[in-house]
C-alpha positions in Angstrom: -6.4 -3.6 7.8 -7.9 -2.2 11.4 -6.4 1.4 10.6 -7.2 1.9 6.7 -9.8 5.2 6.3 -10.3 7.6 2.9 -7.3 9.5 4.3 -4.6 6.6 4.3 -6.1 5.1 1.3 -6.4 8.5 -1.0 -3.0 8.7 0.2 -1.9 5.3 -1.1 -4.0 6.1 -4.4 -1.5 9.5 -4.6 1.1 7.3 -4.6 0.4 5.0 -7.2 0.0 7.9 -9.5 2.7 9.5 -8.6 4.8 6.4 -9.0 3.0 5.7 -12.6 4.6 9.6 -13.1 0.8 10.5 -14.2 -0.8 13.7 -13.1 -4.6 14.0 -11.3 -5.4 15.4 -14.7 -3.9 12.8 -16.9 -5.5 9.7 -14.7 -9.0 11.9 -15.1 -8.8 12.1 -18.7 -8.3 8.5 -18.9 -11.0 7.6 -16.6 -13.9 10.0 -18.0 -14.2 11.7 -15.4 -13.2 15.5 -13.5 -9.8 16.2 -12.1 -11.0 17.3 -8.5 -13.1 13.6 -8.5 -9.4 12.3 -8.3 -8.6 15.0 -5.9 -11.1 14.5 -3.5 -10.0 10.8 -3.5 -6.5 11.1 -3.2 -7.5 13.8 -0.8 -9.5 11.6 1.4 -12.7 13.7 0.5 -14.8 10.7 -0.7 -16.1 9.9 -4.1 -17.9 7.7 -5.9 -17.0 3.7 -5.5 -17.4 3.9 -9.5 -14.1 5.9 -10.0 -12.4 4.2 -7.0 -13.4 1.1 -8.7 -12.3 2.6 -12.0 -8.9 3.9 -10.7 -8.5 0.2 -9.1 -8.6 -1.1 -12.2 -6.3 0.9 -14.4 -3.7 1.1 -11.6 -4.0 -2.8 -11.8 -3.3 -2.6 -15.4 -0.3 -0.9 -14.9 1.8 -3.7 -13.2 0.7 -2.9 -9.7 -0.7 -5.0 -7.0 -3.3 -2.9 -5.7 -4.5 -5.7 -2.8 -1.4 -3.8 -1.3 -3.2 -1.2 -1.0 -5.4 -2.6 1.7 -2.7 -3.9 3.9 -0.9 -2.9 6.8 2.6 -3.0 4.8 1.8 -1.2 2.2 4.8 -0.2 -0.4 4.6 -0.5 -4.2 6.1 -3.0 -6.1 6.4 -1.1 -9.7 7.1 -3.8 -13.1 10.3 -2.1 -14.5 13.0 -2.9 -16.8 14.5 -5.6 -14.3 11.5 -7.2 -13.4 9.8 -8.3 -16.7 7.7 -11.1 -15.5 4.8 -11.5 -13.0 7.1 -14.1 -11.5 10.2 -11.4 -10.5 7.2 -9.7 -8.9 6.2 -12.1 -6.7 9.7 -12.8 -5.7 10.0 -9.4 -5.3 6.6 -9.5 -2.6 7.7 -12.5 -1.3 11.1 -10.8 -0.1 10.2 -7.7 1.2 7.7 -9.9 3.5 10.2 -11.6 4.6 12.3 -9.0 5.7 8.8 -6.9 7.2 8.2 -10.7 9.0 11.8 -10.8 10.2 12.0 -7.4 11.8 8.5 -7.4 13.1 9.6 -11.2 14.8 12.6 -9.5 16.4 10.6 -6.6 17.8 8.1 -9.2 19.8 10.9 -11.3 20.9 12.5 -8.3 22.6 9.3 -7.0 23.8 8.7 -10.3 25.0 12.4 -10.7 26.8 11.5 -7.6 28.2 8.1 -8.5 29.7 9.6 -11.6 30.9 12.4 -9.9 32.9 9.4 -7.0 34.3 7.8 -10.3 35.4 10.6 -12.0 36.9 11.7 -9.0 38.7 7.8 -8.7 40.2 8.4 -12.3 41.5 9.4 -12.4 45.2 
């Protein structure tokens, strides 16, 4: 992702937790570590790539796909009650992606309709 910094993904990383209804205190407990460590990640403040790496890996325990985090359509897919295999995950993925890949197609075909009529408007 061209755009990702510490602020978008400590962002993201709020999110998670947030989702997983966990406080910074809660997720610091679990991962050994001090409350404003979390912060300052979530914050965009830097850290250690221990507890990122830590925090990685308990989020990915908990039924998230955290290569999301690193791309440009990031949204959490959470397990729940209705999806109780890895399999209604990836169908859930696979149709959100669609519809991004969908809407994102009609945007460049009417940017490109658009183009094309600046263009033929610029030919004598």
């Amino acid at each position: 992702m061209r755009d990702l910094n510490q602020e978008v993904l400590g962002s993201r990383l709020r999110q998670v937790r947030e989702v997983l209804e966990l406080s910074q205190k809660e997720i610091a407990n679990k991962l050994n570590c001090k409350q404003s460590s979390v912060s300052n990640l979530e914050l965009g403040k830097g850290g250690s790539i221990t507890l990122l790496l830590k925090l990685l890996n308990f989020y990915s325990s908990s039924s998230f796909y955290i290569d999301l985090l690193f791309s440009e359509d990031f949204y959490l897919v959470e397990m729940n009650k209705n999806m109780t295999s890895s399999k209604a995950m990836r169908e859930e993925i696979i149709n959100r992606s669609l519809e991004d890949y969908e809407l994102k197609q009609k945007a460049a075909l009417s940017e490109l309709s658009e183009n094309l009529k600046r263009a033929a408007a610029l030919v004598p």
